[in-house]
C-alpha atoms as a printed R data frame, in Angstrom:
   type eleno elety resid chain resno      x       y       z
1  ATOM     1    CA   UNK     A     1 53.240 351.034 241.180
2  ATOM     2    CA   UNK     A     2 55.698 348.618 238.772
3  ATOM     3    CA   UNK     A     3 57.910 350.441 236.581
4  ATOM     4    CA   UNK     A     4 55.109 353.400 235.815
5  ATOM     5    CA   UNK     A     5 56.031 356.942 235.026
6  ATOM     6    CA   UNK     A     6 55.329 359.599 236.656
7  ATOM     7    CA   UNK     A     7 52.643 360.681 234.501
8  ATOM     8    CA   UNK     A     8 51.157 357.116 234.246
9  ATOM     9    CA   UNK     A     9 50.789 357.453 237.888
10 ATOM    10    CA   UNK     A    10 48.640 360.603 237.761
11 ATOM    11    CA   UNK     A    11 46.930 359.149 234.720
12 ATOM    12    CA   UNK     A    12 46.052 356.185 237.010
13 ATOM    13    CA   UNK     A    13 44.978 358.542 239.741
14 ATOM    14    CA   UNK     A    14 42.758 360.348 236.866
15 ATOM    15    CA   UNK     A    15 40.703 356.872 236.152
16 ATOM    16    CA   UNK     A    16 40.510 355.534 239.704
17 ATOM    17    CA   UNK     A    17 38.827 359.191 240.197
18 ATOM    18    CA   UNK     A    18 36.498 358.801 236.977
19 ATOM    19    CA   UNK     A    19 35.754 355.211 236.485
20 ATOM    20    CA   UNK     A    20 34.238 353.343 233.827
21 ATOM    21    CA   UNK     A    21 35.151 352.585 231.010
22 ATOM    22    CA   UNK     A    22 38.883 353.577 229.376
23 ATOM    23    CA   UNK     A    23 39.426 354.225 225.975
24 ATOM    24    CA   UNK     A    24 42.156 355.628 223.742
25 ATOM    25    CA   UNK     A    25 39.901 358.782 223.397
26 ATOM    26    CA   UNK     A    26 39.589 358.782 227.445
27 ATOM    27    CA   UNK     A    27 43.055 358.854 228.048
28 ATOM    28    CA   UNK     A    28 44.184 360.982 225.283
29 ATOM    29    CA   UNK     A    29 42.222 363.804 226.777
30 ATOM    30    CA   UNK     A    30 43.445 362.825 230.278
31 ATOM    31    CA   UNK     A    31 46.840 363.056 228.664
32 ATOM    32    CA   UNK     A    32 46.487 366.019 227.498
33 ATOM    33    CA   UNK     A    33 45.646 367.909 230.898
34 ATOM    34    CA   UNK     A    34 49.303 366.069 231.770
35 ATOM    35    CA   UNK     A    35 50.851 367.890 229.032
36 ATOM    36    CA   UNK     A    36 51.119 364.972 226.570
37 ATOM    37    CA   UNK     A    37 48.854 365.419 223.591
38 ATOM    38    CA   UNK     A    38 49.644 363.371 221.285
39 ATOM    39    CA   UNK     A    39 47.163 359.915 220.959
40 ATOM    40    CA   UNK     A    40 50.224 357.516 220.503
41 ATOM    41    CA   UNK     A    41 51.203 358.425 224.100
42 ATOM    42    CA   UNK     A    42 47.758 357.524 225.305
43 ATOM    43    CA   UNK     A    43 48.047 354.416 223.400
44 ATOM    44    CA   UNK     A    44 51.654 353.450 224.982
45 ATOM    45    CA   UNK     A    45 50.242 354.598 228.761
46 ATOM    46    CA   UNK     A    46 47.118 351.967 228.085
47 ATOM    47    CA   UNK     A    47 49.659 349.402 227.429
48 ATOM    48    CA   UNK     A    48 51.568 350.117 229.905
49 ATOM    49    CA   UNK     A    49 48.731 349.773 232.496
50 ATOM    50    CA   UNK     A    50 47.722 346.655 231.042
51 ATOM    51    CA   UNK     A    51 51.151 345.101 231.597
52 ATOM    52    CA   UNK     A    52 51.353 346.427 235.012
53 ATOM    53    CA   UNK     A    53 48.579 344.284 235.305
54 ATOM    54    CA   UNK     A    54 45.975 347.520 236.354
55 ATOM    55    CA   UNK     A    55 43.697 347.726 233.282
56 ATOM    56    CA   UNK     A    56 41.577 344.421 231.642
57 ATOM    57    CA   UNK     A    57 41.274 344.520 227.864
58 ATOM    58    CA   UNK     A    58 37.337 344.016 226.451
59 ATOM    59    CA   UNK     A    59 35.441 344.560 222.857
60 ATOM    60    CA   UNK     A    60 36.080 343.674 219.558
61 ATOM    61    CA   UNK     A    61 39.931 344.456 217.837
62 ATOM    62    CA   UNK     A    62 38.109 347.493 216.261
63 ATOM    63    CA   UNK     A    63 36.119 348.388 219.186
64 ATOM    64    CA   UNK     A    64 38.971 348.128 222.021
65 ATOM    65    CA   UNK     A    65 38.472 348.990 225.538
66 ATOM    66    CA   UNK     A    66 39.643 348.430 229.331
67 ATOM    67    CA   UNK     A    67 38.157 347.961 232.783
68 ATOM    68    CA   UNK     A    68 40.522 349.371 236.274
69 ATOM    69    CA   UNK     A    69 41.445 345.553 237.850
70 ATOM    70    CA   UNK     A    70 40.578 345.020 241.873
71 ATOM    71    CA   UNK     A    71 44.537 345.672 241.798
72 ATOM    72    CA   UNK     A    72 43.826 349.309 240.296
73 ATOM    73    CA   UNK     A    73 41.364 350.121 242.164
74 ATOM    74    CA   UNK     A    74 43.022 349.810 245.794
């Protein structure tokens, strides 16, 4: 995977298992089974999976969520 962390790779892992819909709230609690409570880091890992290309951003600016891409997902 480009320039992930380790943890952003298990993350990853995590919603590949799950799939649906990601949101902050999904990954914080993800995050927090990784040992990284806090939401800010959830918020940082989403954007880091979007610039990796991984995640597609949907909703409203109040109502944000993601989708895995085909490139996730393999």
């Amino acid at each position: 995977m480009p320039d992930l962390t380790a943890r952003q790779t298990q993350l990853l892992d995590a919603l590949r298992a799950h799939r649906g819909v990601v949101t902050t709230g999904r990954v914080h609690e993800a995050n927090r089974l990784l040992g990284a409570p806090k939401r800010t880091t959830a918020r940082r890992d989403i954007a880091a999976l979007y610039r990796a290309g991984l995640l597609i951003q949907g909703g409203a600016t109040d109502a944000r969520f993601y989708l895995l891409t085909r490139k996730a997902k393999s």
